[in-house]
The first five atom37 places (N, CA, C, CB, O) and aatype in JSON, in Angstrom:
{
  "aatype": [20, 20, 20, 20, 20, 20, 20, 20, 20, 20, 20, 20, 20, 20, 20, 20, 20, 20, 20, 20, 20, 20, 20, 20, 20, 20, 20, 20, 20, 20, 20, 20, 20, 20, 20, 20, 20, 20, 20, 20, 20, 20, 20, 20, 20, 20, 20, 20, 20, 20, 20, 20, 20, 20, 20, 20, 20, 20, 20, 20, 20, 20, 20, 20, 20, 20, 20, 20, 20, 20, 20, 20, 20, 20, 20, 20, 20, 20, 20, 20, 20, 20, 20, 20, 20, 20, 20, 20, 20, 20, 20, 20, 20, 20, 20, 20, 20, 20, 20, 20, 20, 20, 20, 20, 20, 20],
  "atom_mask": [
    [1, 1, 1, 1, 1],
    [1, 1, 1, 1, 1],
    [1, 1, 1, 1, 1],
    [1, 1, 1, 1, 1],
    [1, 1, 1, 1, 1],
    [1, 1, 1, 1, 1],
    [1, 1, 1, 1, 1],
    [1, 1, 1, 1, 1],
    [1, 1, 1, 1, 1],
    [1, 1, 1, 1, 1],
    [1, 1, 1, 1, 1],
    [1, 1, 1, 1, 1],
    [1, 1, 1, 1, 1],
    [1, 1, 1, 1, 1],
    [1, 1, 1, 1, 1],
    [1, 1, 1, 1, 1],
    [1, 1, 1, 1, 1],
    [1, 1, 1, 1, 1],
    [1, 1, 1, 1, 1],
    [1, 1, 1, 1, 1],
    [1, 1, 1, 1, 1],
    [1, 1, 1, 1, 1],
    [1, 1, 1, 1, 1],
    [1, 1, 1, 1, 1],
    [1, 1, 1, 1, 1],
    [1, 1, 1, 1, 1],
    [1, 1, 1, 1, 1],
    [1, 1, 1, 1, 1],
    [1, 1, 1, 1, 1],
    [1, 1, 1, 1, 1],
    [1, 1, 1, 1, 1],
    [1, 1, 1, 1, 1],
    [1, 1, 1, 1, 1],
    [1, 1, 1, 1, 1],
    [1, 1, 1, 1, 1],
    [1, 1, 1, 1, 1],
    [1, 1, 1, 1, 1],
    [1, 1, 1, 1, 1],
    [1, 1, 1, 1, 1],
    [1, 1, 1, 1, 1],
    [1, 1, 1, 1, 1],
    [1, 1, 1, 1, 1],
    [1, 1, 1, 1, 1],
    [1, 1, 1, 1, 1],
    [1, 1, 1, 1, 1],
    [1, 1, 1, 1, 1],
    [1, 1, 1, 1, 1],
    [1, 1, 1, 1, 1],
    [1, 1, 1, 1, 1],
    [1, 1, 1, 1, 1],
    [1, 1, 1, 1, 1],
    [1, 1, 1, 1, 1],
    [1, 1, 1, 1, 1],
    [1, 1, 1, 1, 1],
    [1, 1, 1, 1, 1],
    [1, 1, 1, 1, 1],
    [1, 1, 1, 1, 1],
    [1, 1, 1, 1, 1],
    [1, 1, 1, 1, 1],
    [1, 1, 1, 1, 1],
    [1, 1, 1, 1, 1],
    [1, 1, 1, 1, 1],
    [1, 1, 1, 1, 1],
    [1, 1, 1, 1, 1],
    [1, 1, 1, 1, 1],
    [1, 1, 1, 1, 1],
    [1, 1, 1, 1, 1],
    [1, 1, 1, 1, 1],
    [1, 1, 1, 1, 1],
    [1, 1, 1, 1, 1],
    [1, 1, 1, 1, 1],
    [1, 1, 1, 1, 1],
    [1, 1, 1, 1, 1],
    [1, 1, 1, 1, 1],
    [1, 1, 1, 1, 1],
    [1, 1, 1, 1, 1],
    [1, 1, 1, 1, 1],
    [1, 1, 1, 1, 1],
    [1, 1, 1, 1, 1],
    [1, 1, 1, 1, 1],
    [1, 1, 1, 1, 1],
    [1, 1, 1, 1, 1],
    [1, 1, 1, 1, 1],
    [1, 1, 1, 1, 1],
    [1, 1, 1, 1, 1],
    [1, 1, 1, 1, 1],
    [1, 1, 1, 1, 1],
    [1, 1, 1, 1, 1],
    [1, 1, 1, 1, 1],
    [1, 1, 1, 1, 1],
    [1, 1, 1, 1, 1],
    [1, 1, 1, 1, 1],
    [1, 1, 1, 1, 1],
    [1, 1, 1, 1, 1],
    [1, 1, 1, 1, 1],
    [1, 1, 1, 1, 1],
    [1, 1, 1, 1, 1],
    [1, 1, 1, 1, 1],
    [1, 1, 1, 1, 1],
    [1, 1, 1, 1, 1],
    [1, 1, 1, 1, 1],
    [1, 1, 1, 1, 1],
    [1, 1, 1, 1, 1],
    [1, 1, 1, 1, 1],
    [1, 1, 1, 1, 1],
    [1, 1, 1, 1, 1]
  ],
  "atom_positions": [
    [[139.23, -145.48, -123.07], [140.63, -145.17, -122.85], [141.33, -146.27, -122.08], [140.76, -143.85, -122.12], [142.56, -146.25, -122.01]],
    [[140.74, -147.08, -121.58], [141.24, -148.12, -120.83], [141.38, -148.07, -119.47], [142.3, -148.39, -121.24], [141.79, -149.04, -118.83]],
    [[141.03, -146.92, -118.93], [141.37, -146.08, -117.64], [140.11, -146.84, -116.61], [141.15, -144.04, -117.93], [139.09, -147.32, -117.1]],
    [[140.35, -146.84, -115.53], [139.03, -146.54, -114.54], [138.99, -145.01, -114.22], [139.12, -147.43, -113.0], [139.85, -144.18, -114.5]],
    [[137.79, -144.84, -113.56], [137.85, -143.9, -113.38], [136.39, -143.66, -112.42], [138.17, -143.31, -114.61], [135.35, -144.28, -112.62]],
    [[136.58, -142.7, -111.44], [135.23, -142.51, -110.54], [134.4, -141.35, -110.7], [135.54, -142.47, -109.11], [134.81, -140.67, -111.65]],
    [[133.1, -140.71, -109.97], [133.08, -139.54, -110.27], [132.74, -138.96, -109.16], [132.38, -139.27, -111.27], [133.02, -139.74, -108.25]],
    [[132.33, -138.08, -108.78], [132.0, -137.45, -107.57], [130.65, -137.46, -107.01], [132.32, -136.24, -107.69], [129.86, -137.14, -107.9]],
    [[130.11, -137.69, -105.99], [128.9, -137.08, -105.54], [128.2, -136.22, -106.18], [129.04, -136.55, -104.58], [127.13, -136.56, -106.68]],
    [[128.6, -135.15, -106.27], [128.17, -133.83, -107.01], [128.07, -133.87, -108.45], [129.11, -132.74, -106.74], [127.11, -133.38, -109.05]],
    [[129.15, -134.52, -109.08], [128.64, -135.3, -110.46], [127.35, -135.75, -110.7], [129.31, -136.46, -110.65], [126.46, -135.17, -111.32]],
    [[127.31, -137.34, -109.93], [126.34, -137.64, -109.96], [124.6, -137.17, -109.53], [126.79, -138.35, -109.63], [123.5, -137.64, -109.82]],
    [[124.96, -136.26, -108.9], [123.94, -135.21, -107.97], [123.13, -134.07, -109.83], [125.54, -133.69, -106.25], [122.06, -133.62, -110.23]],
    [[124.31, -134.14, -110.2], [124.29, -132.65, -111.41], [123.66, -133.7, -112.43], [126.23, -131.67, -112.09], [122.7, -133.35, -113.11]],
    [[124.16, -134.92, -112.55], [122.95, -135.85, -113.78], [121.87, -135.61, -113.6], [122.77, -137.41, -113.83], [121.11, -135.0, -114.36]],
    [[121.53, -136.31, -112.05], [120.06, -137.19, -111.76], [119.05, -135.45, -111.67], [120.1, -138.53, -109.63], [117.88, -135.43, -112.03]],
    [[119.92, -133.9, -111.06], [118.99, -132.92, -111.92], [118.52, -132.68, -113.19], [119.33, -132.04, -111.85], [117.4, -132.23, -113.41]],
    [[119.31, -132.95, -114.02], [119.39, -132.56, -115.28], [117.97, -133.83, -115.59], [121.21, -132.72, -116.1], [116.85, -133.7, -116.09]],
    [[118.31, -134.39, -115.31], [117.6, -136.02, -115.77], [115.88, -135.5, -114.93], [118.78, -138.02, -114.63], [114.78, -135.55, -115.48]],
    [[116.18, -135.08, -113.61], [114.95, -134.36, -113.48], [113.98, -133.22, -114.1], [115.13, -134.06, -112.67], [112.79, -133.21, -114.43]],
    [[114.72, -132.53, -114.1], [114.87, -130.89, -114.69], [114.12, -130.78, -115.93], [116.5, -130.39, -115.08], [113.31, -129.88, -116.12]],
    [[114.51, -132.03, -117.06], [114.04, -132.19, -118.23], [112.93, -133.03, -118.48], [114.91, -132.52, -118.89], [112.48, -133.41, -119.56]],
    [[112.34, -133.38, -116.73], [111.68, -134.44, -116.98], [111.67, -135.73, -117.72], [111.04, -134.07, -117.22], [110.7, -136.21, -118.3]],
    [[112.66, -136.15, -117.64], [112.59, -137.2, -118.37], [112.11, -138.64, -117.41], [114.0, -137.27, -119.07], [112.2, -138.9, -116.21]],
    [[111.52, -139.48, -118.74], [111.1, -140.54, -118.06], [111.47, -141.47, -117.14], [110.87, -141.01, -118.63], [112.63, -141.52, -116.71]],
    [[110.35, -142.42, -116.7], [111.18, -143.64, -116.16], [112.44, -144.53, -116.86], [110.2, -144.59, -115.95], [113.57, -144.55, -116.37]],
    [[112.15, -145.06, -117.74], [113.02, -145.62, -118.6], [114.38, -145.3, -118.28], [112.72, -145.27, -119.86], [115.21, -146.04, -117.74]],
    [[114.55, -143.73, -118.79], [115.95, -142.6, -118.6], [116.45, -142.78, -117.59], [115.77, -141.09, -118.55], [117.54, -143.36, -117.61]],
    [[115.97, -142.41, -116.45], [116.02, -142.26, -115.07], [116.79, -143.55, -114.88], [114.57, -142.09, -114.28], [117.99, -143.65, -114.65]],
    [[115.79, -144.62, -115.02], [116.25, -146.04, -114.45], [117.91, -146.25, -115.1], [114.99, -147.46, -115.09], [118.82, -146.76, -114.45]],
    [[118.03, -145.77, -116.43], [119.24, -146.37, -117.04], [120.08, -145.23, -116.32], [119.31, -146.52, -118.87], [120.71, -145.68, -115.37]],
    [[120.21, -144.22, -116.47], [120.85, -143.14, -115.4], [121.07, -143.89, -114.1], [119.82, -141.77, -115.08], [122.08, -144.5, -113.79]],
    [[120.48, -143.81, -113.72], [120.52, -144.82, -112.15], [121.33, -146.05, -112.46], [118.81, -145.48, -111.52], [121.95, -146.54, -111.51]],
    [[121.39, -146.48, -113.35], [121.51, -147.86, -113.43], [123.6, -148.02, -113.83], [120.14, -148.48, -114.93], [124.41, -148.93, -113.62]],
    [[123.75, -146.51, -114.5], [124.78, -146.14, -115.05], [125.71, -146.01, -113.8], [124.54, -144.95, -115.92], [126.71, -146.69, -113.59]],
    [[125.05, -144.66, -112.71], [125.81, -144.37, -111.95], [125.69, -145.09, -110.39], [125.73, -143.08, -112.06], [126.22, -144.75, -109.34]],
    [[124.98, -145.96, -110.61], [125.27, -147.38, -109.7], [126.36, -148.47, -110.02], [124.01, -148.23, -109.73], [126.79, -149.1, -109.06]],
    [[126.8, -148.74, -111.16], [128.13, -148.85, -111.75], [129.37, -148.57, -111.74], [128.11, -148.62, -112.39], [130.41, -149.17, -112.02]],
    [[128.94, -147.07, -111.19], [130.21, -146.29, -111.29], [131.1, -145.74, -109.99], [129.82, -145.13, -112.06], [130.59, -144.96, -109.18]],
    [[132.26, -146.15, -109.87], [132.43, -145.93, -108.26], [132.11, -144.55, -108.19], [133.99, -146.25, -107.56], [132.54, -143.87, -109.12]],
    [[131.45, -143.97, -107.31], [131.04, -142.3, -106.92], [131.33, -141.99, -105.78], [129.61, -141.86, -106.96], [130.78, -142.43, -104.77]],
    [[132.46, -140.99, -105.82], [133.07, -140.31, -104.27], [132.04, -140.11, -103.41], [133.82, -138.78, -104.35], [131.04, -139.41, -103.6]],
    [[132.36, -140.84, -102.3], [130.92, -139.82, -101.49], [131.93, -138.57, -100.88], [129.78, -140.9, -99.7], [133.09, -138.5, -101.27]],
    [[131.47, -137.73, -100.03], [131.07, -136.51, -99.32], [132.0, -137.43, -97.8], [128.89, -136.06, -99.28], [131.42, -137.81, -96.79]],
    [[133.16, -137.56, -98.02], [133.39, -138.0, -96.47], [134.47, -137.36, -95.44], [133.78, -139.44, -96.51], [134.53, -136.25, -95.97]],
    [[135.09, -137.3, -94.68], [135.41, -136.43, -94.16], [137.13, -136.19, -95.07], [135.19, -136.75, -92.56], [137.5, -135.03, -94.93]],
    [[138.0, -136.95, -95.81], [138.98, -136.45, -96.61], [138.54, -135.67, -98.17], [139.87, -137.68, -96.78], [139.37, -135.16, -98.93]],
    [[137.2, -135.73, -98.39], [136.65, -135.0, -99.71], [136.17, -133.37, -98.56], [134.86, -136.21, -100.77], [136.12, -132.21, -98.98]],
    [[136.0, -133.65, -97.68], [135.23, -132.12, -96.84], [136.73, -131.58, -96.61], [134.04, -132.39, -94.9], [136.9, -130.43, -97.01]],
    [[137.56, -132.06, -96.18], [138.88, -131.53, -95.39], [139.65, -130.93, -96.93], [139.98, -133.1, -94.33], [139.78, -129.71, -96.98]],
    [[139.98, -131.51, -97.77], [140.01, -131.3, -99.14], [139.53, -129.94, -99.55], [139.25, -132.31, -99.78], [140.13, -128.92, -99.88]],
    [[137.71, -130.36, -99.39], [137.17, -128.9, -99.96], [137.99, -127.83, -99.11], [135.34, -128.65, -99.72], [138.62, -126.95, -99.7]],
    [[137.98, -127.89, -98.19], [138.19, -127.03, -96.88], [139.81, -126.19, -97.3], [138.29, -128.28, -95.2], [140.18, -125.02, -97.2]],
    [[140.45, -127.42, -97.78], [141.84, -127.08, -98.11], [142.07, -126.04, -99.48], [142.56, -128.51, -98.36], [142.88, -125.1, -99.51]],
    [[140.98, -126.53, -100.81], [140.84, -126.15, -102.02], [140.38, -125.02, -101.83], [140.18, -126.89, -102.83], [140.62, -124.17, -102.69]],
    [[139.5, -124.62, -100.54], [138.59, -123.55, -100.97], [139.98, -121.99, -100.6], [136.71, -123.63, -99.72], [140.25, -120.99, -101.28]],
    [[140.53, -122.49, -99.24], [141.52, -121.72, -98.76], [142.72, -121.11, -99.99], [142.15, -122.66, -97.64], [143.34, -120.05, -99.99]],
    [[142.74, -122.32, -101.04], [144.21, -122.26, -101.32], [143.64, -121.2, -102.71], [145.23, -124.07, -101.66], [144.32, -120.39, -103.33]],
    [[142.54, -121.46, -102.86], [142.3, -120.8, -104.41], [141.65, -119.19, -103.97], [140.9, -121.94, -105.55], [141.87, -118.32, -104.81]],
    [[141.04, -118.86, -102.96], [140.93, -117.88, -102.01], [142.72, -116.9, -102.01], [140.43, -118.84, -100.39], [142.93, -115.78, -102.48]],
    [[143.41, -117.55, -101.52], [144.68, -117.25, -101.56], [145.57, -116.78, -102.77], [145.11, -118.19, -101.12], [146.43, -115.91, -102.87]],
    [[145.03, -117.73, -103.67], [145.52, -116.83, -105.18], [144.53, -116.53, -105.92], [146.45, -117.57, -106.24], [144.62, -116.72, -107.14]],
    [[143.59, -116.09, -105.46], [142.99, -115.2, -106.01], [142.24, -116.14, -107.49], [144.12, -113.91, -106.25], [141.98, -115.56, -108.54]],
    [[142.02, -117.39, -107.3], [141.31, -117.78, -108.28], [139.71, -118.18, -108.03], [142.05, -118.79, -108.78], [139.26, -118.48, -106.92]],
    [[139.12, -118.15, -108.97], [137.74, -118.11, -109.08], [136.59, -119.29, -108.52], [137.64, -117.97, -110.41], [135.36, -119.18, -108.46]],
    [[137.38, -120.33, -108.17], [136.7, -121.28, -107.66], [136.62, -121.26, -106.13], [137.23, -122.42, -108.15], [136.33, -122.21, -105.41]],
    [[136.99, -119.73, -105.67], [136.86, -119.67, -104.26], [135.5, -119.38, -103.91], [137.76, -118.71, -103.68], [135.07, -119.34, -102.76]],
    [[134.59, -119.08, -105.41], [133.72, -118.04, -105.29], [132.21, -119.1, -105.01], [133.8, -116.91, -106.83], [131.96, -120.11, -105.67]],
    [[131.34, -118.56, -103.88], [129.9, -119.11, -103.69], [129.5, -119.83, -104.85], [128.86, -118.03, -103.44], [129.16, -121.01, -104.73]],
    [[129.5, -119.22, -106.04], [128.85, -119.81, -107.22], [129.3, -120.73, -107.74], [128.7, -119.15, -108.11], [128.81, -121.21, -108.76]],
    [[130.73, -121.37, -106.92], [131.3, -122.32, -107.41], [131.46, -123.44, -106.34], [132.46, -121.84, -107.98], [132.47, -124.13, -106.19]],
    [[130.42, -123.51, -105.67], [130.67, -124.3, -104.3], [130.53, -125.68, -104.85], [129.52, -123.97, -102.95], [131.39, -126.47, -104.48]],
    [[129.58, -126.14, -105.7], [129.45, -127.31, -106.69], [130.88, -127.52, -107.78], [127.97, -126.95, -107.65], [131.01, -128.67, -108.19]],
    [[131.58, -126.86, -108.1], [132.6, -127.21, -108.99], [133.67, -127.64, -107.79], [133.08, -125.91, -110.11], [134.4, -128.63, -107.76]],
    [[133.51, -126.48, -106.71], [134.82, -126.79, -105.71], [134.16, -128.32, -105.2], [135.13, -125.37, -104.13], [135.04, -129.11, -105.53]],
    [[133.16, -129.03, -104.64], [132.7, -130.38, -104.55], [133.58, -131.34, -105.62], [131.07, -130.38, -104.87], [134.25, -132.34, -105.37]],
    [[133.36, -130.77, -106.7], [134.21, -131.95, -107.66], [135.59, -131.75, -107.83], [133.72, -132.03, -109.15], [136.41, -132.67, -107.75]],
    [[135.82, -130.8, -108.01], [137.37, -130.78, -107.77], [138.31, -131.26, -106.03], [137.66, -129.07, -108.14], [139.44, -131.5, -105.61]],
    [[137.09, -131.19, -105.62], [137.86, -132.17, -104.21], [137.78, -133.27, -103.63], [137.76, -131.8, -103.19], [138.34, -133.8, -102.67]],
    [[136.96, -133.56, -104.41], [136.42, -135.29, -104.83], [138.16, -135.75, -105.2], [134.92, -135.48, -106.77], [138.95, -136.33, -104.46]],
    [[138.37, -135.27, -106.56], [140.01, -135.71, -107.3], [140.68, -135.38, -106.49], [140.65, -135.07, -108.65], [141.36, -136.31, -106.06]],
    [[140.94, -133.98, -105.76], [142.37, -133.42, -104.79], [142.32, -134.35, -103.83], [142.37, -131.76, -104.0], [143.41, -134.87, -103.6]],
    [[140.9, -134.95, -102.83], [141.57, -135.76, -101.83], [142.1, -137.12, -101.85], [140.87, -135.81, -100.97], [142.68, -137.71, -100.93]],
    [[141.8, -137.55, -103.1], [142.82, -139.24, -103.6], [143.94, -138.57, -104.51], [141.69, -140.78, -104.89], [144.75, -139.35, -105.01]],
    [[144.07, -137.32, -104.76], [145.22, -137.06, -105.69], [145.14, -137.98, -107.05], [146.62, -137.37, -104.89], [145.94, -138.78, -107.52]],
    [[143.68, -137.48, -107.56], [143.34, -138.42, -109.04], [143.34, -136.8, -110.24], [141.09, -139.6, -108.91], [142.83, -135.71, -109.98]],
    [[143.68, -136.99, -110.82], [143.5, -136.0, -111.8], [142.1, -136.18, -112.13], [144.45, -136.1, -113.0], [141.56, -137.28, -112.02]],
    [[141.25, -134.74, -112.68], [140.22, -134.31, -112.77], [140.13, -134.16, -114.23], [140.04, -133.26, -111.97], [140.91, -133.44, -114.85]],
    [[139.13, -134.85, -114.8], [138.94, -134.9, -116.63], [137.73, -133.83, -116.99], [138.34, -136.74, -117.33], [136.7, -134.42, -117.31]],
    [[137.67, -132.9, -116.99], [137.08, -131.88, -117.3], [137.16, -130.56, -118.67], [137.29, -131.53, -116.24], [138.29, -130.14, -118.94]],
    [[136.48, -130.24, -119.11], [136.37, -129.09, -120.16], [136.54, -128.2, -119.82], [135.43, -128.84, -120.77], [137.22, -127.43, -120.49]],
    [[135.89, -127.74, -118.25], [134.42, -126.97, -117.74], [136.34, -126.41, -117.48], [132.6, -127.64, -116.26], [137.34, -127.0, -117.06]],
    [[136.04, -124.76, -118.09], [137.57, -123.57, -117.75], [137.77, -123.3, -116.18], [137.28, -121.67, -118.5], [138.91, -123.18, -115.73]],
    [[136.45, -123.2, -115.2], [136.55, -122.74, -114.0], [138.12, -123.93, -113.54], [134.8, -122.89, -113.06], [139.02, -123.39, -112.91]],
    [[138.22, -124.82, -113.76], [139.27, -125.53, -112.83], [140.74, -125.33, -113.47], [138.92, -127.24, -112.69], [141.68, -125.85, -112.86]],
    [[141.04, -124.55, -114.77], [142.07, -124.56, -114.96], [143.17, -123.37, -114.02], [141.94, -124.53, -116.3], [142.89, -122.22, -113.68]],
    [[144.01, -123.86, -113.88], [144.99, -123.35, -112.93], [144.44, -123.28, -111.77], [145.54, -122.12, -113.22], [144.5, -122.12, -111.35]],
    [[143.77, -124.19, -110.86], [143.15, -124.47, -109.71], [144.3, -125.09, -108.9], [141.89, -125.36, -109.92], [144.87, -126.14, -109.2]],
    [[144.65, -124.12, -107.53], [145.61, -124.78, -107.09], [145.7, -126.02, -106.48], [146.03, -124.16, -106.5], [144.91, -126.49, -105.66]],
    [[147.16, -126.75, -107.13], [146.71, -128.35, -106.34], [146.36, -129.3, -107.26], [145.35, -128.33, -105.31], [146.7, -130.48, -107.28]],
    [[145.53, -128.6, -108.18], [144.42, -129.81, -109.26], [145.45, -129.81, -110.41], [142.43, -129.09, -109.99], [146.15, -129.02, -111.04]],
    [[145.04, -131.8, -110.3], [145.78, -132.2, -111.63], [144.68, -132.09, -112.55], [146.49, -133.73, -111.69], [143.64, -132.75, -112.52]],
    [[145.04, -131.08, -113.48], [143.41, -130.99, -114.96], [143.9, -132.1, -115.92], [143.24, -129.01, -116.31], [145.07, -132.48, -115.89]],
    [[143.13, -132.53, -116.65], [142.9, -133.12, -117.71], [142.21, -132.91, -118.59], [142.7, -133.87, -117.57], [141.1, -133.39, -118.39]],
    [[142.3, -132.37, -119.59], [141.37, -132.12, -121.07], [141.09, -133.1, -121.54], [141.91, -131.43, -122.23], [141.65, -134.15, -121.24]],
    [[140.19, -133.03, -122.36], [139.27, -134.15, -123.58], [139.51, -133.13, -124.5], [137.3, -134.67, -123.38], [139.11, -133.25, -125.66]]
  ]
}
């Protein structure tokens, strides 16, 4: 698309399981690694925590679903984007109408 674009901690956290999970080889692993060493990746710092902190309150407040425990990993990535104010390129339905979040479809 021509875009840059970063991904989150928790992104990258949700590969390198999957990449575990399935066991996959060295080879995999290394190019995985090799991918998201490439790739700028939000860390976890105190405007992505203050963020979560903010996201978790505001969607709590209207009553949307990403307030919920089971979504403590989606709320991670969606506050990765809310604290640089980057829109979030996602499928995944939990973030639509997430207050605050700019969505983006594929």
């Amino acid at each position: 698309m021509g875009k840059e674009f970063a991904i989150s901690f928790q992104t990258a956290t949700e590969i390198l399981q999957g990449a575990y999970a399935a066991q996959c080889g060295e080879a995999r692993l290394g190019a995985l690694h090799r991918i998201i060493d490439s790739t700028l990746v939000i860390p976890a710092n105190e405007k992505v925590i203050e963020a979560a902190a903010k996201l978790y309150a505001e969607a709590r407040a209207a009553g949307h679903a990403l307030q919920d425990k089971a979504h403590t990993a989606d709320r991670w990535i969606a506050a990765s984007a809310f604290a640089y104010d980057l829109p979030l390129v996602s499928t995944d339905k939990i973030f639509v109408d997430a207050p605050g979040l700019k969505l983006l479809t594929v």
